[in-house]
PDB file with SEQRES, HELIX, SHEET and CRYST1 records, atoms N, CA, C and O in Angstrom:
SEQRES   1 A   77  UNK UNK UNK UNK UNK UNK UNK UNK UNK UNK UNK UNK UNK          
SEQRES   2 A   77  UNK UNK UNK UNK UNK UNK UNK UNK UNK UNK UNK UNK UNK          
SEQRES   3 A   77  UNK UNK UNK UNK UNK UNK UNK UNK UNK UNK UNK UNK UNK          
SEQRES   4 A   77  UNK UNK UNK UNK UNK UNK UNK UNK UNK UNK UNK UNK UNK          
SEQRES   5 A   77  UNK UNK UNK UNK UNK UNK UNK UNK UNK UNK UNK UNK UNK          
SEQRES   6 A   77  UNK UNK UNK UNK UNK UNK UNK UNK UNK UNK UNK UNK              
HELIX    1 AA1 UNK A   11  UNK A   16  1                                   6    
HELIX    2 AA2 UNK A   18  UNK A   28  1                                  11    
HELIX    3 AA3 UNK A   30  UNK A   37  1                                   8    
HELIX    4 AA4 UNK A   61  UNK A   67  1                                   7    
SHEET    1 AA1 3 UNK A   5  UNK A  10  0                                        
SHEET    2 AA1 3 UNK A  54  UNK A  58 -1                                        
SHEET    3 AA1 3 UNK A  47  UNK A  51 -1                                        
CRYST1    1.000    1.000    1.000  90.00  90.00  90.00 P 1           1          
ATOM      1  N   UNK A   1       0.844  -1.179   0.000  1.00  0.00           N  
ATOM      2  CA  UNK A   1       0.000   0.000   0.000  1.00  0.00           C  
ATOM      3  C   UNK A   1       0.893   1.247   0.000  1.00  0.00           C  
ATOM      4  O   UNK A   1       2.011   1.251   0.516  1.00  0.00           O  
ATOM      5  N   UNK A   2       0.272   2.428  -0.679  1.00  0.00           N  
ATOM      6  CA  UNK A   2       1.209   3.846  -0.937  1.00  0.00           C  
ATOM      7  C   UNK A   2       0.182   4.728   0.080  1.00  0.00           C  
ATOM      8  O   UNK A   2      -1.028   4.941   0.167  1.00  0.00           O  
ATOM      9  N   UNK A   3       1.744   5.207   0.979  1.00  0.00           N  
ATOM     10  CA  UNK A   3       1.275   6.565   1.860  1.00  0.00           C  
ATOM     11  C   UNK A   3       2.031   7.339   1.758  1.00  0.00           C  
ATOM     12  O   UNK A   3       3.260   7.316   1.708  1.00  0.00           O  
ATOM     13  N   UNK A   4       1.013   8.396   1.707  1.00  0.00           N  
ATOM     14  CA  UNK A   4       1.234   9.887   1.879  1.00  0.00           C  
ATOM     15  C   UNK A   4       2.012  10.823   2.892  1.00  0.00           C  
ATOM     16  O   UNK A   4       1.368  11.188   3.876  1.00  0.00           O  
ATOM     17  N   UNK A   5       2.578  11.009   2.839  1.00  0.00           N  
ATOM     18  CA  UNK A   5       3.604  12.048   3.680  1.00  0.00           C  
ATOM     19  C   UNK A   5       2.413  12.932   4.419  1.00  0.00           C  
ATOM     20  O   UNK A   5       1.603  13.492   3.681  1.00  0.00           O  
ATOM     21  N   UNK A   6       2.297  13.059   5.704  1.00  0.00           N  
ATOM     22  CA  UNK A   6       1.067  13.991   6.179  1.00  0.00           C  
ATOM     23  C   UNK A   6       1.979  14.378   7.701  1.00  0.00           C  
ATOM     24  O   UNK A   6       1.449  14.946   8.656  1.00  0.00           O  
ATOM     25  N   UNK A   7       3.496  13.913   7.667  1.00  0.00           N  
ATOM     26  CA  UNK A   7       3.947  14.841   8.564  1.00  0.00           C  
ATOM     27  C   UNK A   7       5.410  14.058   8.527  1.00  0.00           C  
ATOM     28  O   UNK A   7       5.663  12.906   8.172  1.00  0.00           O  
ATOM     29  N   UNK A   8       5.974  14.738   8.849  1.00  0.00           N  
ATOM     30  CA  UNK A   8       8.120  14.437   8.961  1.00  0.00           C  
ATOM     31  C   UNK A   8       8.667  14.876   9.870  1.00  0.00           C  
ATOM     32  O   UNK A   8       8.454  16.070  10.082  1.00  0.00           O  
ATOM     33  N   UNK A   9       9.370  14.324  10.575  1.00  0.00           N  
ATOM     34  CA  UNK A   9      10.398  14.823  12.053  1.00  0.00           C  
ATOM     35  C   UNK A   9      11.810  14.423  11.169  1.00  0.00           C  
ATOM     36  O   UNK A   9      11.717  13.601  10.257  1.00  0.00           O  
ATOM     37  N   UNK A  10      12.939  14.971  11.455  1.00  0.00           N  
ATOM     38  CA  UNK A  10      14.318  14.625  11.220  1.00  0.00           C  
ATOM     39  C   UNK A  10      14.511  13.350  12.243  1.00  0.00           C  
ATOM     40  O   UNK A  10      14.102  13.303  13.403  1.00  0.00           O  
ATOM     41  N   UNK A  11      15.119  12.489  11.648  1.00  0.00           N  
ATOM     42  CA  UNK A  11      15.563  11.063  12.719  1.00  0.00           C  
ATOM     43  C   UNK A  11      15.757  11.261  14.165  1.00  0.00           C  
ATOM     44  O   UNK A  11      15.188  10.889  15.191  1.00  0.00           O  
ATOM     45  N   UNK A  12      17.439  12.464  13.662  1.00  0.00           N  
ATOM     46  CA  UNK A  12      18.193  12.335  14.879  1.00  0.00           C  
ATOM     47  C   UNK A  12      17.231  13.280  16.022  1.00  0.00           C  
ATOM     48  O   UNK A  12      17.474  13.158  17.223  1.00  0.00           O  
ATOM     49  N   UNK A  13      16.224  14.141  15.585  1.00  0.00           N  
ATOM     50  CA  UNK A  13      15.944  14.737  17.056  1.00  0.00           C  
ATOM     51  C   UNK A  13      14.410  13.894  17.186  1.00  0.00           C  
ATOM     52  O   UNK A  13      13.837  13.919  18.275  1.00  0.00           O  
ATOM     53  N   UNK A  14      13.959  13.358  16.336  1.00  0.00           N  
ATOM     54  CA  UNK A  14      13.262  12.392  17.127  1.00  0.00           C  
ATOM     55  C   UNK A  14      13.626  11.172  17.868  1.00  0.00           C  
ATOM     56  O   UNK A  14      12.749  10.662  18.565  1.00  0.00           O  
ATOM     57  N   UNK A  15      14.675  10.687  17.823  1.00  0.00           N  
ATOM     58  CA  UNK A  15      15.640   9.796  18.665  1.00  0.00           C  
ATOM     59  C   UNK A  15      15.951  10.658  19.999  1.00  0.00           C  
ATOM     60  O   UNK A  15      15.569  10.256  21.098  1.00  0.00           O  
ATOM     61  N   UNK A  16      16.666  11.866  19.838  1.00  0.00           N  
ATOM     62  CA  UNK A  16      17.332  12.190  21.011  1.00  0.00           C  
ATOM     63  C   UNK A  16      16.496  13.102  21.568  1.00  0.00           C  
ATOM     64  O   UNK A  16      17.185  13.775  22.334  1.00  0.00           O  
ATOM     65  N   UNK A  17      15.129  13.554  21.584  1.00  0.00           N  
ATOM     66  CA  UNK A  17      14.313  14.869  21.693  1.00  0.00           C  
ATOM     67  C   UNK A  17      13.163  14.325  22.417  1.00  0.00           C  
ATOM     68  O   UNK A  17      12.219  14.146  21.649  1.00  0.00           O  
ATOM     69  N   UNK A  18      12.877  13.952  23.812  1.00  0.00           N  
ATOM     70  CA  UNK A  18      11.490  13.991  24.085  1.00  0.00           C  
ATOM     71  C   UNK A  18      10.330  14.418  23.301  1.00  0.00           C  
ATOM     72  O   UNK A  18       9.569  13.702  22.649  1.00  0.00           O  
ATOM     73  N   UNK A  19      10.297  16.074  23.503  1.00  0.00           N  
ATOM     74  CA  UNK A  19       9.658  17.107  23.028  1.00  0.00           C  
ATOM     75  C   UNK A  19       9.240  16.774  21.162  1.00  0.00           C  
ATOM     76  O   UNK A  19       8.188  17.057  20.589  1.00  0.00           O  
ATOM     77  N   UNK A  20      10.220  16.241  20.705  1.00  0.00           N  
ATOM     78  CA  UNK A  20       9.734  15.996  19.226  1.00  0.00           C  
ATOM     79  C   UNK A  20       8.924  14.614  18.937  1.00  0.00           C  
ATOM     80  O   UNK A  20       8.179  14.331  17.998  1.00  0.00           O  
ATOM     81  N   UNK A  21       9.466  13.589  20.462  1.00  0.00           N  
ATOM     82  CA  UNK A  21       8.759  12.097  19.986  1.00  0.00           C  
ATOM     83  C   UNK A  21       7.257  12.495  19.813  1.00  0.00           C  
ATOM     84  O   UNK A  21       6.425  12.135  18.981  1.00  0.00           O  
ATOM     85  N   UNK A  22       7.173  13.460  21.001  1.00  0.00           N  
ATOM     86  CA  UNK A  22       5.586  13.673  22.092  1.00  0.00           C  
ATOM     87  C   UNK A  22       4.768  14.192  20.975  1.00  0.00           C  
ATOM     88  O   UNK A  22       3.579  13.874  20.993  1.00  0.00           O  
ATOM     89  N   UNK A  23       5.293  15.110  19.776  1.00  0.00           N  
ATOM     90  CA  UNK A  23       4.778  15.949  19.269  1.00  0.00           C  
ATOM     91  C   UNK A  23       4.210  14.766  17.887  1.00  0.00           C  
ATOM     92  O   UNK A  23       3.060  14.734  17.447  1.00  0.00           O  
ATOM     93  N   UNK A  24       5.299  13.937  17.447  1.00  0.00           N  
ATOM     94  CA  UNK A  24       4.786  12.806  16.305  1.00  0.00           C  
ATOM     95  C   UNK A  24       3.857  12.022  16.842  1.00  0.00           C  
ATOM     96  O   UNK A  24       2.892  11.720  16.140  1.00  0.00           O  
ATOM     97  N   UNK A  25       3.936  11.602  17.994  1.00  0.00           N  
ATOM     98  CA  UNK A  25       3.152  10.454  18.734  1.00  0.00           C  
ATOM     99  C   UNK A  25       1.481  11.101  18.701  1.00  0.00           C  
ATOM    100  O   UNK A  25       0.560  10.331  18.428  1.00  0.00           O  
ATOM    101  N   UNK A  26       1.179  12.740  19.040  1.00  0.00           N  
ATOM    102  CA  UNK A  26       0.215  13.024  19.170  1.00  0.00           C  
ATOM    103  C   UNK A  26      -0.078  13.641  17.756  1.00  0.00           C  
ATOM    104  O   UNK A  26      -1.172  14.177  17.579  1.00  0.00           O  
ATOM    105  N   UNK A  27       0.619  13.604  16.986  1.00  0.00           N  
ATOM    106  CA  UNK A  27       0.097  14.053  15.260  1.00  0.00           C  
ATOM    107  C   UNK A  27      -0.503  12.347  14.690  1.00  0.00           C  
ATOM    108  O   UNK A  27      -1.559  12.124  14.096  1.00  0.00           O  
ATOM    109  N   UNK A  28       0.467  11.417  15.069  1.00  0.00           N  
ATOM    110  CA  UNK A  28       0.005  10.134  14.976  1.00  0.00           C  
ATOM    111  C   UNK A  28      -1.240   9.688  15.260  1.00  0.00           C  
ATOM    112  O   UNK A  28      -1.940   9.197  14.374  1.00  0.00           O  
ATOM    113  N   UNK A  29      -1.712   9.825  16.694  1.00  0.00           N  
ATOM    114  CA  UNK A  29      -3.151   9.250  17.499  1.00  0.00           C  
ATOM    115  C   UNK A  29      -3.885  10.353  16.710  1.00  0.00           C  
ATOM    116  O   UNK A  29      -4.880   9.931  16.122  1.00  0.00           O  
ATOM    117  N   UNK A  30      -3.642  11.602  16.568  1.00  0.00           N  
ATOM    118  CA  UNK A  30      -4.694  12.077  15.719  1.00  0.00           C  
ATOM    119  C   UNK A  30      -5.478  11.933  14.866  1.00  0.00           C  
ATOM    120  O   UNK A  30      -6.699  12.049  14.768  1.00  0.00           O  
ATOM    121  N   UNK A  31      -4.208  11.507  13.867  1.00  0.00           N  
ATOM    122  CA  UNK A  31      -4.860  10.415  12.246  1.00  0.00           C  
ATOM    123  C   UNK A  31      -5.392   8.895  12.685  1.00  0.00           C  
ATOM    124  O   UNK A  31      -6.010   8.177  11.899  1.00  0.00           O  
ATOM    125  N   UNK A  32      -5.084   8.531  13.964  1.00  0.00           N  
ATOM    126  CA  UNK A  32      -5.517   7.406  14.166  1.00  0.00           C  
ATOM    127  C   UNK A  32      -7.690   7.795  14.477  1.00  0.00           C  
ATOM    128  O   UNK A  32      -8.721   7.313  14.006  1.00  0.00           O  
ATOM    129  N   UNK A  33      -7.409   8.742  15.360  1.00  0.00           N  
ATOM    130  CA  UNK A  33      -8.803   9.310  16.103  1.00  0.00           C  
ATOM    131  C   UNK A  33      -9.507   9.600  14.471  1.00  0.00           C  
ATOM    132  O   UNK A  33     -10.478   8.867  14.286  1.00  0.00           O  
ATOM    133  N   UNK A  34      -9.298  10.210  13.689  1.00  0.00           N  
ATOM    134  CA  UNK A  34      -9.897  10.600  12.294  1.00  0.00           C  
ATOM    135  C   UNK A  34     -10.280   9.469  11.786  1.00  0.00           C  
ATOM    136  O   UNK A  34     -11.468   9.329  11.493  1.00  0.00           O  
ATOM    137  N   UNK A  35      -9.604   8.711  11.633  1.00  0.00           N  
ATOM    138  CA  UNK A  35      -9.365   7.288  11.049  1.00  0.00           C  
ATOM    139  C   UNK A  35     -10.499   6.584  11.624  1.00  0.00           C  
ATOM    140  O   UNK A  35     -11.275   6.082  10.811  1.00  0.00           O  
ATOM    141  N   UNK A  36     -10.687   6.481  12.543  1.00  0.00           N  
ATOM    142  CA  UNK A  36     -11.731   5.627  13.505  1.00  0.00           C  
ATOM    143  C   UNK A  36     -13.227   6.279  13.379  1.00  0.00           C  
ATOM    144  O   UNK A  36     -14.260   5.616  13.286  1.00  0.00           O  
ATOM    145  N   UNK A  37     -13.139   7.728  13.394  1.00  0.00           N  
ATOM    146  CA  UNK A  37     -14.331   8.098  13.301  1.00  0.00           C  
ATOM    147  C   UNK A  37     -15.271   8.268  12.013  1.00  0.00           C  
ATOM    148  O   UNK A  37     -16.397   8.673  11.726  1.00  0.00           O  
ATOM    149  N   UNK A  38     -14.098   7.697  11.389  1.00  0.00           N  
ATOM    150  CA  UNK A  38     -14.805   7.738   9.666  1.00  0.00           C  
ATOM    151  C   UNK A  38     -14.768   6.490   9.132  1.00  0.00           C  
ATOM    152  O   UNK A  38     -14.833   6.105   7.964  1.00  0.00           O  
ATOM    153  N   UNK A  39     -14.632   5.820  10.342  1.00  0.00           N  
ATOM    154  CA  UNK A  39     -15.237   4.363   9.591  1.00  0.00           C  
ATOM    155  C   UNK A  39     -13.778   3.201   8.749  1.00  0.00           C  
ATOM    156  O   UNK A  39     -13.951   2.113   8.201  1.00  0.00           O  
ATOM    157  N   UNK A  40     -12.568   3.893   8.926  1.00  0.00           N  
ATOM    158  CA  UNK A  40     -11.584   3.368   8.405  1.00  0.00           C  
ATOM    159  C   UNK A  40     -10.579   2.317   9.544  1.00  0.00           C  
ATOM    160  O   UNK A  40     -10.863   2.342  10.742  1.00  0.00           O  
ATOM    161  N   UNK A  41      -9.810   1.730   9.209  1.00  0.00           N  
ATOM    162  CA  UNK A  41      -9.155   0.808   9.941  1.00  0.00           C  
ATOM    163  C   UNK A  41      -7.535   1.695  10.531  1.00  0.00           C  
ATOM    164  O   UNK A  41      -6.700   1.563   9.636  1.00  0.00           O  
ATOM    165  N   UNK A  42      -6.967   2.487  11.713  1.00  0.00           N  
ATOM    166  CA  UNK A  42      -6.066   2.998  11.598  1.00  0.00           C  
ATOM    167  C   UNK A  42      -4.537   2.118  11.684  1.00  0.00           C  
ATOM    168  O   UNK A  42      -3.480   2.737  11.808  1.00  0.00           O  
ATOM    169  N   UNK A  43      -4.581   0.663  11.603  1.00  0.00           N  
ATOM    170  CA  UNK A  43      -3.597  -0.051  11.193  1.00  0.00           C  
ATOM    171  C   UNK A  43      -3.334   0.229  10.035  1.00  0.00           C  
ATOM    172  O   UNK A  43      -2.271   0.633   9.564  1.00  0.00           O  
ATOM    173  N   UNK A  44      -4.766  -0.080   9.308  1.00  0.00           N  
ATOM    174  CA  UNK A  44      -4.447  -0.440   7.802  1.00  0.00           C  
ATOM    175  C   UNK A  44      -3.916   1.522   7.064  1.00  0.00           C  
ATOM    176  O   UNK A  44      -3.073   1.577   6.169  1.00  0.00           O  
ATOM    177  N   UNK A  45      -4.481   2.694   7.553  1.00  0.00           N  
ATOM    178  CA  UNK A  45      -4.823   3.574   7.615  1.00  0.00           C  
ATOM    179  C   UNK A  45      -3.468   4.562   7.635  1.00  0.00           C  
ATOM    180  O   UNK A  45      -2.951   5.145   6.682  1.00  0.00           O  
ATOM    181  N   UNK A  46      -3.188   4.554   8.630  1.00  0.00           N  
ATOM    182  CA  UNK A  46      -1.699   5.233   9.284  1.00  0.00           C  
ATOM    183  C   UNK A  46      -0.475   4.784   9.625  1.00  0.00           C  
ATOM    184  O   UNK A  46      -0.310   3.653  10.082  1.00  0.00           O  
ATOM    185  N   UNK A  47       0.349   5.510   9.461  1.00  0.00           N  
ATOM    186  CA  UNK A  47       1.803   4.687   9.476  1.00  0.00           C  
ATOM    187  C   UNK A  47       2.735   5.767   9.879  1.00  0.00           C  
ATOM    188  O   UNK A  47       2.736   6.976   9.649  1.00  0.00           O  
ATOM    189  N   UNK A  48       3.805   4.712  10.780  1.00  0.00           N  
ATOM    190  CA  UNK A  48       5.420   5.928  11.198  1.00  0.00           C  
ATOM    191  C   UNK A  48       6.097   5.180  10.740  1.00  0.00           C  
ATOM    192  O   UNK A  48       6.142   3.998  11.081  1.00  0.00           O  
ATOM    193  N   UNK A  49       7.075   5.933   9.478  1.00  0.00           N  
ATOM    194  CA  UNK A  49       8.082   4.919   8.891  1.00  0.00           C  
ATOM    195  C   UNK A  49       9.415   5.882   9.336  1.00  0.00           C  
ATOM    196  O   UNK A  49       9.618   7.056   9.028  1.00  0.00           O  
ATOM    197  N   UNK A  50      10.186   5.042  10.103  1.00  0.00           N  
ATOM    198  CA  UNK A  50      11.480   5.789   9.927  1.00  0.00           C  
ATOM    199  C   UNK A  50      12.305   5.418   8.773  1.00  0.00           C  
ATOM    200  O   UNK A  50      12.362   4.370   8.130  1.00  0.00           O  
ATOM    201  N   UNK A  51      12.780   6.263   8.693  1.00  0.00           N  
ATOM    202  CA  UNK A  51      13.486   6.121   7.204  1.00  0.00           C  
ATOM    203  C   UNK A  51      14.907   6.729   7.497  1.00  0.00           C  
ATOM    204  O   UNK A  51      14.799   7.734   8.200  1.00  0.00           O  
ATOM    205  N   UNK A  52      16.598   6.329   7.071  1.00  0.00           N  
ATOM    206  CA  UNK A  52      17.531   6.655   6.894  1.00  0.00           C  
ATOM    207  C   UNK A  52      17.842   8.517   7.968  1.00  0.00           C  
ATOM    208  O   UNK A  52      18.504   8.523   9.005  1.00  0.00           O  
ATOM    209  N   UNK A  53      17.339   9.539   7.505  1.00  0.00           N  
ATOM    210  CA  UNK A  53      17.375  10.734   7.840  1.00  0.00           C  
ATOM    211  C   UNK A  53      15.850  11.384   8.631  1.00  0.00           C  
ATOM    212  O   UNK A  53      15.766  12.308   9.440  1.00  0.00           O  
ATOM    213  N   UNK A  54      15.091  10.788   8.232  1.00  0.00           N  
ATOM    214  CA  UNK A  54      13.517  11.473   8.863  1.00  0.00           C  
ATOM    215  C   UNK A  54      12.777   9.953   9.211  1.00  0.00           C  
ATOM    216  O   UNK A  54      13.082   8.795   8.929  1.00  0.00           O  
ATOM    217  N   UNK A  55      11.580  10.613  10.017  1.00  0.00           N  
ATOM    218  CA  UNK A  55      10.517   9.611  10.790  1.00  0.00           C  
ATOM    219  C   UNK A  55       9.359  10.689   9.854  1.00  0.00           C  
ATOM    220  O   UNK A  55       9.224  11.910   9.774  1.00  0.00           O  
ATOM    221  N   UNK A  56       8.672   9.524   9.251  1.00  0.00           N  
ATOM    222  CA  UNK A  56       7.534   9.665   8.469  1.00  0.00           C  
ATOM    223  C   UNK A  56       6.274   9.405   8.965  1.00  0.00           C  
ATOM    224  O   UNK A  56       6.139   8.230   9.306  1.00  0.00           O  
ATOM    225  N   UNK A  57       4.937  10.374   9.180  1.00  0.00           N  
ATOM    226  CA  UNK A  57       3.992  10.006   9.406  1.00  0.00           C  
ATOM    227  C   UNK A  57       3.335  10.060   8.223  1.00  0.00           C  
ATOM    228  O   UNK A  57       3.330  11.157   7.664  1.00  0.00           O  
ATOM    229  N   UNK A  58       2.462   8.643   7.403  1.00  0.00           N  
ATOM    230  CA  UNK A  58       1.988   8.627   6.542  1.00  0.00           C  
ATOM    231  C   UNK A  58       0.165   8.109   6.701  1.00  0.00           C  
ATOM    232  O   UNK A  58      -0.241   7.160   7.371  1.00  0.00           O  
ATOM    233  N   UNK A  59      -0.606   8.986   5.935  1.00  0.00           N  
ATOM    234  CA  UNK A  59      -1.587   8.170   5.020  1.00  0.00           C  
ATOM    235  C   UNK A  59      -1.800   7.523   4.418  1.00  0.00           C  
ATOM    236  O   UNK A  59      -0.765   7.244   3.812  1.00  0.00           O  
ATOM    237  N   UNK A  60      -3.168   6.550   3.834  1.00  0.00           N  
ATOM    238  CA  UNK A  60      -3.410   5.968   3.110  1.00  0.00           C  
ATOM    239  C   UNK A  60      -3.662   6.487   1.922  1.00  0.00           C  
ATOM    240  O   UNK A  60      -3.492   7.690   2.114  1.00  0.00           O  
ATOM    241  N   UNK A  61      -4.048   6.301   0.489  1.00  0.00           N  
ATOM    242  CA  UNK A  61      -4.259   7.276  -1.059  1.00  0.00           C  
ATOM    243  C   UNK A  61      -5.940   7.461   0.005  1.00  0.00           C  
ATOM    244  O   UNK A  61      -6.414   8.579   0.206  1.00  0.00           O  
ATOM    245  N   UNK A  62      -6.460   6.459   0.433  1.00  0.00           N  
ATOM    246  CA  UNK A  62      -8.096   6.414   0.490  1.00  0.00           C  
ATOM    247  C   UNK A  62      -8.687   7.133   1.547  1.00  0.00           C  
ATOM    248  O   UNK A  62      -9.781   7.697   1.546  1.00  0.00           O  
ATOM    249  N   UNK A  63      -7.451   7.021   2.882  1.00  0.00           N  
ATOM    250  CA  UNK A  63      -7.972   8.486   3.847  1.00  0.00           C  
ATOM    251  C   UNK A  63      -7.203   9.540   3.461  1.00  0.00           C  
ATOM    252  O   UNK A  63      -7.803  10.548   3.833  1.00  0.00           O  
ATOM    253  N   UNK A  64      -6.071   9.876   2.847  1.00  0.00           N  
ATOM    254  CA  UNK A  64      -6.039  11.128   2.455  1.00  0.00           C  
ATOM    255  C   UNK A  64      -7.255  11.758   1.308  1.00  0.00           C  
ATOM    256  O   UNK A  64      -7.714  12.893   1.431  1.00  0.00           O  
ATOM    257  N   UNK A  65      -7.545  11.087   0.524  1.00  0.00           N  
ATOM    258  CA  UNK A  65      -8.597  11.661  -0.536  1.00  0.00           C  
ATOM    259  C   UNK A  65      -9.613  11.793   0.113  1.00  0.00           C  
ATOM    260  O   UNK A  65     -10.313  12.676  -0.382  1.00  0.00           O  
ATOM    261  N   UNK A  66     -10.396  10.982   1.702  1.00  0.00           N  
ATOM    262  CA  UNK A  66     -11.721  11.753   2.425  1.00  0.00           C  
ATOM    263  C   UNK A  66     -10.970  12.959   2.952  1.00  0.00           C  
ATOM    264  O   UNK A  66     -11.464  13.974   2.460  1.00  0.00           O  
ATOM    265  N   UNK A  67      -9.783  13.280   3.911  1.00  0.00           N  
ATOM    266  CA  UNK A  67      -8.798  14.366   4.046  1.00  0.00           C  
ATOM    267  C   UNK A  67      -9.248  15.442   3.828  1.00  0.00           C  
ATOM    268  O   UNK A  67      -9.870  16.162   4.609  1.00  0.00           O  
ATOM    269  N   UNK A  68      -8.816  15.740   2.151  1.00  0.00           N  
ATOM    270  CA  UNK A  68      -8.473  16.503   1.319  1.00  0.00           C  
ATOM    271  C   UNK A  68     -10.197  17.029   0.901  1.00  0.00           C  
ATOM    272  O   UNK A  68     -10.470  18.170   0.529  1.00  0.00           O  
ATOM    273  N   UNK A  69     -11.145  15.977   1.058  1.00  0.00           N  
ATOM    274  CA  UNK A  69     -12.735  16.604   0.627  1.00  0.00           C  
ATOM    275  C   UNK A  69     -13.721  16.644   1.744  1.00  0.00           C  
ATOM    276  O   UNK A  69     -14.922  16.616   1.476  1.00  0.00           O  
ATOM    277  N   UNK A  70     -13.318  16.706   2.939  1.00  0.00           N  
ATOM    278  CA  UNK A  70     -14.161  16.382   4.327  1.00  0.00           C  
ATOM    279  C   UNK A  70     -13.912  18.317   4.214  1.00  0.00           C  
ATOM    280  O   UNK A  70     -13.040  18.925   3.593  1.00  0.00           O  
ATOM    281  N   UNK A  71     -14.936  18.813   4.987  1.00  0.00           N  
ATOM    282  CA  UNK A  71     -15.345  19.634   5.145  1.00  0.00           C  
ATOM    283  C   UNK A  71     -14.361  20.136   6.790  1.00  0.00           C  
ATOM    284  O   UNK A  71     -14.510  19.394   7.761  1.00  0.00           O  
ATOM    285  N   UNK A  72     -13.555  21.219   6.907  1.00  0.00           N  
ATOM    286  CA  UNK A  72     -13.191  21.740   7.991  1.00  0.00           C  
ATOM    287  C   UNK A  72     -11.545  21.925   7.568  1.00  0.00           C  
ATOM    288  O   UNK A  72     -11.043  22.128   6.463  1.00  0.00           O  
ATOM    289  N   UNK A  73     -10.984  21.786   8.767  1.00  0.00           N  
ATOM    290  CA  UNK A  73      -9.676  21.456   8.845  1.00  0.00           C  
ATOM    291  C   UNK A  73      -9.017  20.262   9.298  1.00  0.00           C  
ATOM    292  O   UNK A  73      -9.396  20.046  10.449  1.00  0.00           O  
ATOM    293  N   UNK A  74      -8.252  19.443   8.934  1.00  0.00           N  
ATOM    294  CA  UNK A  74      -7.839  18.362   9.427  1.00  0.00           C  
ATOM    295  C   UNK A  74      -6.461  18.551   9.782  1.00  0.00           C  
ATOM    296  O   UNK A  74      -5.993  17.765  10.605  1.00  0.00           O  
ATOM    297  N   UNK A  75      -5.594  19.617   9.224  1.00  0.00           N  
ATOM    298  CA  UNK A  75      -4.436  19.584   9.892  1.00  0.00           C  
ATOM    299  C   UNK A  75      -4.004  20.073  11.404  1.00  0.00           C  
ATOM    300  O   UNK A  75      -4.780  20.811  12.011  1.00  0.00           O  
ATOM    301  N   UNK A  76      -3.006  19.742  11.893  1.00  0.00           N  
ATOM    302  CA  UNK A  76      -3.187  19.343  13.439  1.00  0.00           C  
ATOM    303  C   UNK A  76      -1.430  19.863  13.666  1.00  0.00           C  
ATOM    304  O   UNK A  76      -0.440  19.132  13.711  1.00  0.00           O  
ATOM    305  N   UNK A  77      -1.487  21.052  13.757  1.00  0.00           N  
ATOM    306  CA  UNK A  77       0.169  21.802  14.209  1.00  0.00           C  
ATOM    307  C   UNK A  77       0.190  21.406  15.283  1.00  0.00           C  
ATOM    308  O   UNK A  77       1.146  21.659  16.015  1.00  0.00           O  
TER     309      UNK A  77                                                      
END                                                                             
């Protein structure tokens, strides 16, 4: 399955940074809470991929496209 980039931390200060885990972890349960309330699976749904230089929080193509046409704001600074 292909996901969407819907948020990025740099590796090293999410490794060594409280303050930055706390901040992915709760951008994470967010898309998980969205995820749930719209009827989607947030296993299948959401994802943290670390990768080489950055920690990736990703979407699905199928909850980013409700996302992108749901009525409000969904992004979560």
């Amino acid at each position: 399955m292909y996901y969407i980039t819907a948020a990025r931390f740099p590796r090293e200060s999410y490794e060594k940074d409280e303050v930055v885990r706390e901040r992915a972890e709760k951008t994470r349960r967010h898309l998980e809470e969205l995820a749930l309330d719209n009827g989607l699976d947030p296993e299948k749904n959401v994802t943290l991929t670390k990768a080489d230089d950055e920690v990736r929080i990703g979407v699905s193509e199928e909850f980013d496209e409700y996302l992108r046409e749901a009525p409000g704001t969904w992004r979560h600074y």
